[in-house]
LUMMARNU-909711 format. One record per residue (C-alpha): residue number from 1; residue in one letter; x, y, z. Coordinates in pm, whole numbers. Example, Ala and Ser with C-alpha at 12.3 -4.5 7.8 and 13.67 -1.06 7.14 Angstrom:
2
R  fimi  drenza       x       y       z
R     1       A    1230    -450     780
R     2       S    1367    -106     714
***
This chain:
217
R  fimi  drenza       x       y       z
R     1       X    2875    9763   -2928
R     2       X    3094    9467   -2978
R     3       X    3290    9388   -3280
R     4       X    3188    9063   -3464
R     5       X    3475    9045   -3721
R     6       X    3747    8867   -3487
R     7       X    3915    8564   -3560
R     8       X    3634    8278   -3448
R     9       X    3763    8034   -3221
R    10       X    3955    7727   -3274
R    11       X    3621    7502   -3190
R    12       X    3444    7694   -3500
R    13       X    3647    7466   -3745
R    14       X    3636    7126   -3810
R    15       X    3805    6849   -3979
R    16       X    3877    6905   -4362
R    17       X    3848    6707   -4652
R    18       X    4178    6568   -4786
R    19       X    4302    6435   -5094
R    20       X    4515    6078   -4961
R    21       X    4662    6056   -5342
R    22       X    4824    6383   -5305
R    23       X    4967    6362   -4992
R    24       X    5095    5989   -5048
R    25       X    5258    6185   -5330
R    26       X    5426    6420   -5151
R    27       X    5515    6198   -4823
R    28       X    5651    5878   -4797
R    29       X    5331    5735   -4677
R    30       X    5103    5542   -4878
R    31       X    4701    5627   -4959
R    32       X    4657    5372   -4731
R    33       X    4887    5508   -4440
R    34       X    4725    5873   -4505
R    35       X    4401    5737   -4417
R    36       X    4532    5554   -4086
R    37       X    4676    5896   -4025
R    38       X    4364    6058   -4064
R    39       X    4229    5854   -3786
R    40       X    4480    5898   -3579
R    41       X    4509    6248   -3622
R    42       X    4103    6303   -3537
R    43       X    4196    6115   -3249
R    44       X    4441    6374   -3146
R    45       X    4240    6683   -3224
R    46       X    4003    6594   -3031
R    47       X    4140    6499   -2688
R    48       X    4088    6827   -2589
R    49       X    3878    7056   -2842
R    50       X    3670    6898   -3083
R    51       X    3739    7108   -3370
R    52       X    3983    6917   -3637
R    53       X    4315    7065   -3566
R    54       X    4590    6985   -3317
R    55       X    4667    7264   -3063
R    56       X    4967    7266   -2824
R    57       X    4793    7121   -2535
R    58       X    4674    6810   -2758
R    59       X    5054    6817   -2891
R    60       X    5194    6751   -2531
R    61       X    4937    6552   -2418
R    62       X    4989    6298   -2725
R    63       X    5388    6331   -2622
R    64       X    5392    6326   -2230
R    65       X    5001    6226   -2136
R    66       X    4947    6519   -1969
R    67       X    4873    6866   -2173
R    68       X    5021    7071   -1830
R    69       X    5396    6950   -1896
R    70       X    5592    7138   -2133
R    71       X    5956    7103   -2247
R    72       X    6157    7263   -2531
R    73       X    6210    7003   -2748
R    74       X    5806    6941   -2808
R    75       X    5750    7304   -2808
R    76       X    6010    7295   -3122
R    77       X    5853    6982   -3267
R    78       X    5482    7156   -3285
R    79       X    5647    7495   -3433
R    80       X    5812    7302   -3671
R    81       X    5481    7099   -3762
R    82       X    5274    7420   -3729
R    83       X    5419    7554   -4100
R    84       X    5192    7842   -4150
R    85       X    5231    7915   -3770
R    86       X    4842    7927   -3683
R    87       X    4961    7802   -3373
R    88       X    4749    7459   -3474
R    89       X    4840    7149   -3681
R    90       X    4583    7084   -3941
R    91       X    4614    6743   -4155
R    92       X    4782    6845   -4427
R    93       X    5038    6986   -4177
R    94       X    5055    6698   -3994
R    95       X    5082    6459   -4243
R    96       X    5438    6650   -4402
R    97       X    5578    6705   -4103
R    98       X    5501    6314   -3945
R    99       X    5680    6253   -4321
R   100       X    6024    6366   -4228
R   101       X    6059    6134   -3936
R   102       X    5967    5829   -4137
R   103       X    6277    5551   -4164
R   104       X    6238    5578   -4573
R   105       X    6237    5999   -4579
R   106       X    6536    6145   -4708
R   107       X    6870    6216   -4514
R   108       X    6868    6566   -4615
R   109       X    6524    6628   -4523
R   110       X    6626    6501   -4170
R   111       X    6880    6671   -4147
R   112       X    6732    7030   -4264
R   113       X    6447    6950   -4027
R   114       X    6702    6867   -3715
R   115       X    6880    7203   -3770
R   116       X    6567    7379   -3783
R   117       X    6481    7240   -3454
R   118       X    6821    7373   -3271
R   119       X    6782    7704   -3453
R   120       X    6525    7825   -3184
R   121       X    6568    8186   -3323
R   122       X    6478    8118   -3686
R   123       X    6828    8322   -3799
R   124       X    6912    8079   -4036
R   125       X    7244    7962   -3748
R   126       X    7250    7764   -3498
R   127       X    7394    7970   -3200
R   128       X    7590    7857   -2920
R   129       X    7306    7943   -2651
R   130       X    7031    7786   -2845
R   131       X    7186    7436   -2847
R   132       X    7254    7438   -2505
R   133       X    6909    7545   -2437
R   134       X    6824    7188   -2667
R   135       X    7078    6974   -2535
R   136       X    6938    7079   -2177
R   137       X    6585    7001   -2328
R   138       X    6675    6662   -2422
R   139       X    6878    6587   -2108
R   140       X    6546    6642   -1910
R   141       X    6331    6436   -2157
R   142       X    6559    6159   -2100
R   143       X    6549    6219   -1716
R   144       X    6936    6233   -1760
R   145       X    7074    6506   -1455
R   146       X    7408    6636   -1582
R   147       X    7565    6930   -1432
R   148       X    7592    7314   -1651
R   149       X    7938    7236   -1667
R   150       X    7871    6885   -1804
R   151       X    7663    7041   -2036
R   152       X    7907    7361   -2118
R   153       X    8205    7077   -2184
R   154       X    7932    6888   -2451
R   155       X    7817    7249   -2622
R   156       X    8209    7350   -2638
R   157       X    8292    6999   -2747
R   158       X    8032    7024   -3044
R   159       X    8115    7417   -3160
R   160       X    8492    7302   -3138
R   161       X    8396    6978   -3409
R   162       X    8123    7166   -3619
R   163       X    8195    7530   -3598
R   164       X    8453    7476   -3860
R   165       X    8453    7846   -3999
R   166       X    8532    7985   -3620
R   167       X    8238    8265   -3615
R   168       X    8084    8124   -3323
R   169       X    7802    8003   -3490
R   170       X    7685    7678   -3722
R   171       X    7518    7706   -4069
R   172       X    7306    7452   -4274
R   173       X    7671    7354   -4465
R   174       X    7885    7335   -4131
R   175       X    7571    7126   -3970
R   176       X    7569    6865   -4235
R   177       X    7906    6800   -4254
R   178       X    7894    6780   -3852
R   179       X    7577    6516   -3903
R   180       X    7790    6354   -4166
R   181       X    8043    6258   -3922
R   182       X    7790    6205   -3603
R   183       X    7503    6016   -3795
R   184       X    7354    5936   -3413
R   185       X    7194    6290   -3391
R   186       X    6961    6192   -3597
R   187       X    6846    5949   -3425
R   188       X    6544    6118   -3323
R   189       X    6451    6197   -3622
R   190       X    6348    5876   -3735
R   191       X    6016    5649   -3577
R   192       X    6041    5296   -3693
R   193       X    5717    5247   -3625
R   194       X    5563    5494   -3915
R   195       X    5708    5160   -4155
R   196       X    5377    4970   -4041
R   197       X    5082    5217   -3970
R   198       X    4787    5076   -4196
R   199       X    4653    4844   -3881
R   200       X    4682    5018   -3552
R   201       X    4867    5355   -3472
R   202       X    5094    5346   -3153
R   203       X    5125    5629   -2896
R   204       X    5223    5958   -3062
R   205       X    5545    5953   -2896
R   206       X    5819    6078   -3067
R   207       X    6122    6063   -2810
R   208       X    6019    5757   -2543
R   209       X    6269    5459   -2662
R   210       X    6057    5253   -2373
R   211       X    5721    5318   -2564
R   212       X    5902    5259   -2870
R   213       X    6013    4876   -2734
R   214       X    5661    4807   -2573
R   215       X    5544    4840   -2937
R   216       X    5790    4602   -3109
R   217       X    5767    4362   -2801
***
């Protein structure tokens, strides 16, 4: 006889009830924005299952319009959303994580949250493979074709400037001083757009500069 005390599937749940005073607390977002969120984010969790959270093929097909491509950088992007690593967003998640990347967010968050995306290992380092590995990501999200050794001369180049201890590897305090000096890495990590949210949502698209001008155009 089967067993009936599995995890239920991801359809089973739906969307929660949420408390916009709280978050607005917590985020930079207003109540107002939380609620526009809230829309937006059914709208996401929903594209594909109908069941209040945000799994990884609603993730990529809010990034790239189709939930078949996948590339590093949005894998990162949804681990680093998905805290509690359910392997779904819910809101709550959602609404934190969207908070880092708005223009008014703190520097240090960004930059805490940027290292967090190159340290693919979770060791608490960035290691020499691992940003090659992202630096390759984000050369193919840009359609940008470089050669490996193009890309070894960039990876060397940026151990040689931020690997100021010489251990072969970058911590939080070697990264920030590294940021510090190269502000344009986190570029990235911040969507204009999130400044204006109450009236209409754009695409969910958190690298595309072109979707980013259609919007302001």
């Amino acid at each position: 006889m089967g067993c009936f005390c599995s995890t239920p599937p991801k359809s089973y749940r739906k969307l929660p009830s949420f408390d916009p005073v709280a978050l607005a607390a917590e985020t930079p977002f207003t109540e107002n924005e939380v609620e526009a969120l809230y829309e937006l984010f059914s709208k996401l969790s929903s594209s594909v299952d109908d069941d209040g959270l945000i799994g990884k093929d609603e993730f990529h097909l809010a990034l790239f319009r189709d939930y078949d491509k996948r590339n590093l950088f949005a894998d990162r992007i949804f681990d680093l959303f998905d805290v509690n690593r359910s392997g779904h967003i819910d809101f709550s998640e959602f609404v934190r994580s969207l908070g880092v990347f708005h223009p008014k967010a703190p520097q240090a968050d960004k930059i805490l949250y940027a290292f967090r995306l190159y340290d693919l290992r979770r060791t608490g380092f960035i290691e020499r493979e691992e940003l090659k590995e992202m630096v390759s990501a984000l050369l193919n999200e840009s359609d940008l074709d470089l050669s490996d050794d193009i890309i070894e001369s960039m990876v060397d180049k940026t151990f040689t400037e931020a690997d100021t201890k010489g251990d072969g590897r970058i911590d939080q305090e070697e990264w920030k001083e590294y940021v510090d000096k190269n502000p344009s890495l986190l570029k990235n990590m911040t969507l204009p757009h999130l400044m204006d949210i109450t009236l209409r949502f754009p695409s969910f698209v958190m690298t595309s500069q072109v979707e980013e001008s259609h919007t302001t155009d």
